[in-house]
N, CA, C and O atoms as a MOPAC input file, in Angstrom:
PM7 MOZYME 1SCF
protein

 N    -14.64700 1    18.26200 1   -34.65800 1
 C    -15.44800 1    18.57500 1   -35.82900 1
 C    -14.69900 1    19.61800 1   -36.65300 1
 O    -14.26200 1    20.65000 1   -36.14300 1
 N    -14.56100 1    19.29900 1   -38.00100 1
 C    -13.77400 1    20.32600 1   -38.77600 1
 C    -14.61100 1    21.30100 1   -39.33900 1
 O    -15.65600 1    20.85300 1   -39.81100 1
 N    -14.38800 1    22.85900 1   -39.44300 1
 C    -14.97100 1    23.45900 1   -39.89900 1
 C    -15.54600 1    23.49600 1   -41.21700 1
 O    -14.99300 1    22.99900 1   -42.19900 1
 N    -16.74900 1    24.13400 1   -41.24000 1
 C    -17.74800 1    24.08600 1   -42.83100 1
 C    -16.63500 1    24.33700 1   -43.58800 1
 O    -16.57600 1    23.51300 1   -44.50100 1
 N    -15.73600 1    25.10800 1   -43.60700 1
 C    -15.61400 1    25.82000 1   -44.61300 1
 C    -13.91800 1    24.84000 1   -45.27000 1
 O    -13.40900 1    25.16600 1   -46.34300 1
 N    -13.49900 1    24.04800 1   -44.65400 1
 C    -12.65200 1    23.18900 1   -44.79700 1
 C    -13.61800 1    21.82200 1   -45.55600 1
 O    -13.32100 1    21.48300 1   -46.70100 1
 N    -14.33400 1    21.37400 1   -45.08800 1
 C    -15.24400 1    20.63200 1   -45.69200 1
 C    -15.41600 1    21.07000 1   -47.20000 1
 O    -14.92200 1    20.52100 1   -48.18400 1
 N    -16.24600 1    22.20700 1   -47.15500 1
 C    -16.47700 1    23.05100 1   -48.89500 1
 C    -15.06000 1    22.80500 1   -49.38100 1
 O    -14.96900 1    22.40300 1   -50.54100 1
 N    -14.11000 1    22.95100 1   -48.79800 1
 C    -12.72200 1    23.07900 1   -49.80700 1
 C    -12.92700 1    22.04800 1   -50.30900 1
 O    -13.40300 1    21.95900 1   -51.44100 1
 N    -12.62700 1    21.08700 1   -49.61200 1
 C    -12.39700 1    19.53000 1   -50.12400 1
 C    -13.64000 1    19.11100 1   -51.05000 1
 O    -13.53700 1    18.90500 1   -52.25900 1
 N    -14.56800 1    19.03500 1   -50.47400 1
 C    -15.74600 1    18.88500 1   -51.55000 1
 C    -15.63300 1    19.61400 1   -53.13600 1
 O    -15.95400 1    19.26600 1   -54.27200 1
 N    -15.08900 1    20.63100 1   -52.61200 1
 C    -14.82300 1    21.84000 1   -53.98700 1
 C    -13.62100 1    20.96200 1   -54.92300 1
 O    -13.57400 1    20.65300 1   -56.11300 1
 N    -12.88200 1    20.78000 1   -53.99200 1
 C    -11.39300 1    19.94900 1   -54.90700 1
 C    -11.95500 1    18.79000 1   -55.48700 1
 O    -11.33100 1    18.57800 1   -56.52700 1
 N    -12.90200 1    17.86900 1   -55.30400 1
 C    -13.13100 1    16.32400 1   -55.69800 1
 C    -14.13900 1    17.06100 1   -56.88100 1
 O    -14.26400 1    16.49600 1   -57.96800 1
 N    -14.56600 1    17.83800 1   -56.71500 1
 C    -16.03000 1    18.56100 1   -58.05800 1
 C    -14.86400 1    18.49400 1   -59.02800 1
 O    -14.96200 1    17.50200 1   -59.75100 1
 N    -13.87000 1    19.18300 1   -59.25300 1
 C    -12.70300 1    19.74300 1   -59.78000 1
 C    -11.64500 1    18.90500 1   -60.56100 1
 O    -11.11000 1    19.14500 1   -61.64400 1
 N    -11.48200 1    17.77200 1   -59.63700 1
 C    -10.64700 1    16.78000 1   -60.01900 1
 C    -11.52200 1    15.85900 1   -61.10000 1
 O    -10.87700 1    15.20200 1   -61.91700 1
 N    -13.10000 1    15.79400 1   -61.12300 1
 C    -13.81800 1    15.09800 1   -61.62000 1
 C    -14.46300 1    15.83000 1   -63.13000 1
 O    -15.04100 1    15.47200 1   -64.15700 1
 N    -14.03400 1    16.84500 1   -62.60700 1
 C    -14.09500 1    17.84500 1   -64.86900 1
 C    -12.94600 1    17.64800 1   -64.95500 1
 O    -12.87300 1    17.04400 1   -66.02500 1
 N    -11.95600 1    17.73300 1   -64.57000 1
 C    -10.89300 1    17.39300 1   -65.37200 1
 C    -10.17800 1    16.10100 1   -65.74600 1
 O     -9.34200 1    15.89000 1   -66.62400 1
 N    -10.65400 1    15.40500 1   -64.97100 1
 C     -9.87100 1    14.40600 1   -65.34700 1
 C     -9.79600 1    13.36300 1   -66.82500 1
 O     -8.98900 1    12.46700 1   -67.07400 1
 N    -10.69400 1    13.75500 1   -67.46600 1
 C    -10.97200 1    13.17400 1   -68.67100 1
 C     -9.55300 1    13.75900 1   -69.57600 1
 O     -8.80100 1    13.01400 1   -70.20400 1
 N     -9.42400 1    15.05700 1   -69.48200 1
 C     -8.73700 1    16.52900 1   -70.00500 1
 C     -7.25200 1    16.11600 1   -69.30800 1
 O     -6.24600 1    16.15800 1   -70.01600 1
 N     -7.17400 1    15.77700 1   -68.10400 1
 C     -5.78400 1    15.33300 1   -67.68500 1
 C     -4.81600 1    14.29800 1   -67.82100 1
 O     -3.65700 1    14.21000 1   -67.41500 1
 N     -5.71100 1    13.35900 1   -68.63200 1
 C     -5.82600 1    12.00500 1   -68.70800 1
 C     -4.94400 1    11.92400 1   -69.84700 1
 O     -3.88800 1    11.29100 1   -69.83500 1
 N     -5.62000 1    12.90900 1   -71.33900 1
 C     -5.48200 1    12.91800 1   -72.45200 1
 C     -4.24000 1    13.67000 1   -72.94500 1
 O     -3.66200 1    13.43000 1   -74.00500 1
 N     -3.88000 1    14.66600 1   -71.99600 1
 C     -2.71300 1    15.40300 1   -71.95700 1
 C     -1.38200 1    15.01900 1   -71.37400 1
 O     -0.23900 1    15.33800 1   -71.69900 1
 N     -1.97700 1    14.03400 1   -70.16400 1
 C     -0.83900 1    13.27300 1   -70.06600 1
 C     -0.29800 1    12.12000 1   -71.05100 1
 O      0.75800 1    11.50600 1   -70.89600 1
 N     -0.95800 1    11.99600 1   -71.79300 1
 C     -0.95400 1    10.35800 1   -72.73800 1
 C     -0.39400 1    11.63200 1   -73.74700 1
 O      0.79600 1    11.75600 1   -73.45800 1
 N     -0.65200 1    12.34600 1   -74.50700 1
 C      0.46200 1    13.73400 1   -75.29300 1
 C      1.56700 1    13.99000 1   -74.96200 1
 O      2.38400 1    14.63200 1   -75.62200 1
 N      1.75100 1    13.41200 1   -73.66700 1
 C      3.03300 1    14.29400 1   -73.04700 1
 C      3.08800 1    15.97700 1   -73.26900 1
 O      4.01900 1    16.66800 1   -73.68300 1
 N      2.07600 1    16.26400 1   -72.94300 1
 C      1.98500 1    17.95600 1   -73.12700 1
 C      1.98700 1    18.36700 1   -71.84600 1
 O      0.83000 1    18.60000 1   -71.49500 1
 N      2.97500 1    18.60900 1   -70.77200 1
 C      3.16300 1    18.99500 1   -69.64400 1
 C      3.40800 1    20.62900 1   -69.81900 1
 O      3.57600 1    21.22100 1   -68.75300 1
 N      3.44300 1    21.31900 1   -70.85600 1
 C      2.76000 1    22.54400 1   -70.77500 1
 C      1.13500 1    23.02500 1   -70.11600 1
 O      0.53400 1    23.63900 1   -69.23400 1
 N      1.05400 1    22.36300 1   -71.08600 1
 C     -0.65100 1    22.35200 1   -71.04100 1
 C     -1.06700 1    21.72600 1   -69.45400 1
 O     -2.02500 1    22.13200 1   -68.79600 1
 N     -0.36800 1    20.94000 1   -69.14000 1
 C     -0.71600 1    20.66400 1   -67.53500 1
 C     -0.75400 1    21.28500 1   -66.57800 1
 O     -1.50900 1    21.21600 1   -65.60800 1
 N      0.50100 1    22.27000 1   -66.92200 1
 C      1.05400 1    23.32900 1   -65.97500 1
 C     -0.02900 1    24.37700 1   -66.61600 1
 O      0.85200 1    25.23700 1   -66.64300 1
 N     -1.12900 1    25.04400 1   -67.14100 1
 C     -2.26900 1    25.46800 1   -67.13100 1
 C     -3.69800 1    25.33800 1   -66.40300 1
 O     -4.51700 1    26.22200 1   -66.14900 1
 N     -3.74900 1    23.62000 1   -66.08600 1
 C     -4.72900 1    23.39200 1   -65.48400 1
 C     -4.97300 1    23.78300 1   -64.44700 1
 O     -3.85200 1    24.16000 1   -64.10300 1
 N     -5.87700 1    24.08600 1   -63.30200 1
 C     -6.31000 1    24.84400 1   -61.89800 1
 C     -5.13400 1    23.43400 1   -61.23200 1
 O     -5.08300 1    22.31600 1   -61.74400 1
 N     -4.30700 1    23.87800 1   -60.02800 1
 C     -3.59200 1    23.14500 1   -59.22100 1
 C     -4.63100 1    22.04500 1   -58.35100 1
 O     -4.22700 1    20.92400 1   -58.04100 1
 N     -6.12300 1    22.57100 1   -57.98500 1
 C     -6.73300 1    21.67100 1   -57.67200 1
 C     -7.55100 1    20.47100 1   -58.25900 1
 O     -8.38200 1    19.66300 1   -57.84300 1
 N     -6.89100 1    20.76200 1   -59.46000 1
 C     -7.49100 1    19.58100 1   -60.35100 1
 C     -7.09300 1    18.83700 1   -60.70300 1
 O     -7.43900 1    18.26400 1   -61.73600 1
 N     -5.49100 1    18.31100 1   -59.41400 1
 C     -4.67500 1    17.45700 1   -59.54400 1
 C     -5.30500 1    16.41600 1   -58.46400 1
 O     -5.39300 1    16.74300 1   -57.28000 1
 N     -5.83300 1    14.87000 1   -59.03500 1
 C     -5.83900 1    14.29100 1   -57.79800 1
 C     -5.04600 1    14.21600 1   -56.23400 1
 O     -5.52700 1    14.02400 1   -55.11700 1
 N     -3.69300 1    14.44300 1   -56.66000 1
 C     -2.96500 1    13.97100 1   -55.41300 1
 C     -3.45800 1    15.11100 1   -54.19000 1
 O     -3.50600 1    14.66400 1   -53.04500 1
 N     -3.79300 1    16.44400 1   -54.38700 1
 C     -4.32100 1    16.96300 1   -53.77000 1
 C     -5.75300 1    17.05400 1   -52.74800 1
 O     -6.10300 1    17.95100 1   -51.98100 1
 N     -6.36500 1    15.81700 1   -53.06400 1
 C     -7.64000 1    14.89600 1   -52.40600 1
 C     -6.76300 1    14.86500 1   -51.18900 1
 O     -5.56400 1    15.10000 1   -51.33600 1
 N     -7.21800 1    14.61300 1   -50.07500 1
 C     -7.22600 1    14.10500 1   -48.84200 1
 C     -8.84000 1    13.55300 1   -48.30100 1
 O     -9.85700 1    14.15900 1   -47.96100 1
 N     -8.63200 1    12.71200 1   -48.37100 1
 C     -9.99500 1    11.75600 1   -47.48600 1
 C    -10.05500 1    12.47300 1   -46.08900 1
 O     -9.15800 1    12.88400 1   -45.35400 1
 N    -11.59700 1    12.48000 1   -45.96400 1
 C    -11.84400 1    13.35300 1   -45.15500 1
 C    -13.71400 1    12.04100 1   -44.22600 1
 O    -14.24300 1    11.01500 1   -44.65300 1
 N    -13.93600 1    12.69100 1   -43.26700 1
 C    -14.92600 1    11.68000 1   -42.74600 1
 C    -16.01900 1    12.51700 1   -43.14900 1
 O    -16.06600 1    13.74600 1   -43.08600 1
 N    -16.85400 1    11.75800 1   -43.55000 1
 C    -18.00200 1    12.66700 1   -44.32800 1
 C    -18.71200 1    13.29600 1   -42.98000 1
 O    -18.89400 1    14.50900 1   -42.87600 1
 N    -19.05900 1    12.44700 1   -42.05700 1
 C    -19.86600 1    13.19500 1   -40.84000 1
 C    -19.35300 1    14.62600 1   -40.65500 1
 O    -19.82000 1    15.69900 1   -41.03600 1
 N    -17.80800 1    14.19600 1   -39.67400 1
 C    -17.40300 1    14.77900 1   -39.02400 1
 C    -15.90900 1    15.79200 1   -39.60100 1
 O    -15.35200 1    16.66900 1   -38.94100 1
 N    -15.60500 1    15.40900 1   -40.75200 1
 C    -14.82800 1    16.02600 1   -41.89700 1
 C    -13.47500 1    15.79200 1   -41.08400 1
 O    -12.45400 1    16.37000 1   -41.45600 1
 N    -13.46300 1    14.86600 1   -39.87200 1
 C    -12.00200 1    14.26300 1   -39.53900 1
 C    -10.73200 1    13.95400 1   -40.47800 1
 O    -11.14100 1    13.00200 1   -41.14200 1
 N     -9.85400 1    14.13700 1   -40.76400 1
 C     -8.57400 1    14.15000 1   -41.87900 1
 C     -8.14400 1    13.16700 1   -41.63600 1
 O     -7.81300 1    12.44800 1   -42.57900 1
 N     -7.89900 1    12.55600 1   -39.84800 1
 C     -6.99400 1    11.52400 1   -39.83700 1
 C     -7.96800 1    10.30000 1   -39.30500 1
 O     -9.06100 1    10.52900 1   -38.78700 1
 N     -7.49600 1     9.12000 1   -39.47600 1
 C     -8.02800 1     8.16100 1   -38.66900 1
 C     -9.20000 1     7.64200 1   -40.04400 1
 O    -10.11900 1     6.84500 1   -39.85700 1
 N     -8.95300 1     8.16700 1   -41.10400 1
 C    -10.22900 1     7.83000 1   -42.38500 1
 C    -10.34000 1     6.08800 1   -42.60900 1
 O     -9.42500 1     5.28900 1   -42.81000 1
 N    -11.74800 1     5.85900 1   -42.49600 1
 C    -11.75200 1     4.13300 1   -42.93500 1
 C    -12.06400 1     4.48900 1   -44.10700 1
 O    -12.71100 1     5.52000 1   -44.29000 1
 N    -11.64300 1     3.67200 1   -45.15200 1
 C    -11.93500 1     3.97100 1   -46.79800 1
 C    -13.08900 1     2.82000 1   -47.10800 1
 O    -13.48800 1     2.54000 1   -48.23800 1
 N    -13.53900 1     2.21700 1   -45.88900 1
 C    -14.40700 1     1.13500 1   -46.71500 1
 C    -15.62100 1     1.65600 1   -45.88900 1
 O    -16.71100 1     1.35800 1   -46.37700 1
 N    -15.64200 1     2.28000 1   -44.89100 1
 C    -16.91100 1     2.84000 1   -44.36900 1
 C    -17.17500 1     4.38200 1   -44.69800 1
 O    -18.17400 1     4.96000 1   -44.26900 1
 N    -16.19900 1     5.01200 1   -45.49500 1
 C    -16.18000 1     6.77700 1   -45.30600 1
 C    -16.25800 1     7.58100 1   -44.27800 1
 O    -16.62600 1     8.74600 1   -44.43100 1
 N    -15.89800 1     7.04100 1   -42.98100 1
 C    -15.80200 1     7.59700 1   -42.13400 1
 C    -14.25200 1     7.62800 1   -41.04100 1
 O    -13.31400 1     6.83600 1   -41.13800 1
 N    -14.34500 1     8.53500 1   -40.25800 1
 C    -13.31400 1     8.35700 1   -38.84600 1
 C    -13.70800 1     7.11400 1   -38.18100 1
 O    -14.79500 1     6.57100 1   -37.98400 1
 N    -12.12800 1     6.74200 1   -37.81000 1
 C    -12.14000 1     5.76000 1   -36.22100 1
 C    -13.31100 1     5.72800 1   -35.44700 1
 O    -14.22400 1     4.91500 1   -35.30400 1
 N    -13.01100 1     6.94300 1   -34.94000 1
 C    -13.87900 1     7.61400 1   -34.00800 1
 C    -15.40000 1     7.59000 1   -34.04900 1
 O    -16.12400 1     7.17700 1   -33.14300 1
 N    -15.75500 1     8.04600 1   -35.12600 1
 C    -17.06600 1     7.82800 1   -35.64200 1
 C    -18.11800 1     6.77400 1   -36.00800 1
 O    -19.34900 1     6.79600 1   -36.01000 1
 N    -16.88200 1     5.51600 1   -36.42400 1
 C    -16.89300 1     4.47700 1   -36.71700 1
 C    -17.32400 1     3.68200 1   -35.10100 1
 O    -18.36100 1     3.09900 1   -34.78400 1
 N    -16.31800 1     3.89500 1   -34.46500 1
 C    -16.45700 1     2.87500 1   -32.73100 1
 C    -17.70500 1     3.54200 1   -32.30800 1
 O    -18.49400 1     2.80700 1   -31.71400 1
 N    -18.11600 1     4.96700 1   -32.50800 1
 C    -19.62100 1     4.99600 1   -31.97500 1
 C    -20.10400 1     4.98600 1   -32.40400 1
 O    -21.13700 1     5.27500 1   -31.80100 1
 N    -20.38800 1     4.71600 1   -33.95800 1
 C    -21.93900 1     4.52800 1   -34.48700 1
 C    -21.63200 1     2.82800 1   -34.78300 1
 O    -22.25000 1     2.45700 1   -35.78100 1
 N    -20.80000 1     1.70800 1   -34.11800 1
 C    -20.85500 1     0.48300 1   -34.21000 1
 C    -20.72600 1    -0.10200 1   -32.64200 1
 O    -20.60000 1    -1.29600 1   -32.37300 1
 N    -20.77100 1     0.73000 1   -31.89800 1
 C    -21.41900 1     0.43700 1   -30.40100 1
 C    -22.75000 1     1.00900 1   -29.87800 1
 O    -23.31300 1     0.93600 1   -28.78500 1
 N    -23.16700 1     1.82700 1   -31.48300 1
 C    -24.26700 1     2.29600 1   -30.92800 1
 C    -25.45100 1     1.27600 1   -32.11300 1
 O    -26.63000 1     1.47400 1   -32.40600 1
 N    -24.79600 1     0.54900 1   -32.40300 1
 C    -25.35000 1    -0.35900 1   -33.50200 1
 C    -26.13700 1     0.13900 1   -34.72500 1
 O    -27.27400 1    -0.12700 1   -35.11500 1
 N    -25.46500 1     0.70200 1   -35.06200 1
 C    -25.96100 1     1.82900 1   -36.32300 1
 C    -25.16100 1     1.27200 1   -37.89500 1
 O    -25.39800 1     1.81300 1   -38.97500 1
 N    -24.21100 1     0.11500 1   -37.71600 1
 C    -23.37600 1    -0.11200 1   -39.07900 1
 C    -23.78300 1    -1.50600 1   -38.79700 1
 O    -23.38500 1    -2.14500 1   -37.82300 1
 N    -24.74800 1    -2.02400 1   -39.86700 1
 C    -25.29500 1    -3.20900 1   -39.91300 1
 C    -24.11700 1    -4.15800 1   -39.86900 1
 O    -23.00500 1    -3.74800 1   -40.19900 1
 N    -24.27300 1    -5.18600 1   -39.54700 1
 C    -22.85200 1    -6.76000 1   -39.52800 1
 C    -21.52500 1    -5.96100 1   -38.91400 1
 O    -20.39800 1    -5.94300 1   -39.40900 1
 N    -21.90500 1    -5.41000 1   -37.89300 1
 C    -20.34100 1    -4.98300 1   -37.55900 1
 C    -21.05500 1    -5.12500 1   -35.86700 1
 O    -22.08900 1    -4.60500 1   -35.44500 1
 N    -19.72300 1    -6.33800 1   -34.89400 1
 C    -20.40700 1    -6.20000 1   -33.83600 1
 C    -18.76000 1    -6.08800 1   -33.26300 1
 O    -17.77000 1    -6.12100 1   -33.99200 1
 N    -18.75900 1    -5.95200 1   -31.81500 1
 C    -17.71700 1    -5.82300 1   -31.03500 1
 C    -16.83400 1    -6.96900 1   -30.98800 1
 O    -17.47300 1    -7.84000 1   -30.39700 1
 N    -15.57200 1    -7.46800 1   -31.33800 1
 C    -15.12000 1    -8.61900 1   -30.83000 1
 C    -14.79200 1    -9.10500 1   -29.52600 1
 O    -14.22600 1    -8.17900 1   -28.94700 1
 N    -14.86000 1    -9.96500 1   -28.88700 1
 C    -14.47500 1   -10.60400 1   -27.67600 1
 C    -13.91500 1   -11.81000 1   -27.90500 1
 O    -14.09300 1   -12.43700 1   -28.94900 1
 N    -13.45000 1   -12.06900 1   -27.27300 1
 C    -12.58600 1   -13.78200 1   -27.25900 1
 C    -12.19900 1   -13.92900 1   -25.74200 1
 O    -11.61100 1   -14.93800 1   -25.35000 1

């Protein structure tokens, strides 16, 4: 489990990336890379890292469920993610 306060970061960075990006958008299409080099550093997308919303896991992220591996194999053996069952063959 990752700490609260790593969580708030990231949450804090996506708030951040989402006022600016209208503003980053428009400055890049200017070619005004002054003005870029002004903006807060976290209001650069590439600085996002996907994170598991539960458990704020960094690695192992499914992008189509928002969650960890991990999180994922037990809340789909614990039958909690509708149409998702175990395979066997």
């Amino acid at each position: 489990m990752a700490k609260e306060g790593v969580k708030a970061r990231e949450l804090k960075r996506q708030k951040l990336v989402a006022k600016f990006a209208e503003k980053r958008a428009a400055l890049k299409a200017a070619g005004d890379y002054e003005a870029l080099d002004k903006l807060p550093k976290n209001a650069s997308p590439v600085r996002l890292h996907n994170r598991c919303k539960l458990t704020g896991r960094p690695r192992g992220f499914m992008r189509t469920f928002g969650i960890s591996r991990v999180t994922f194999r037990d809340m789909a053996l614990a039958g909690k993610i509708p149409g998702v069952k175990k395979a066997s063959w």
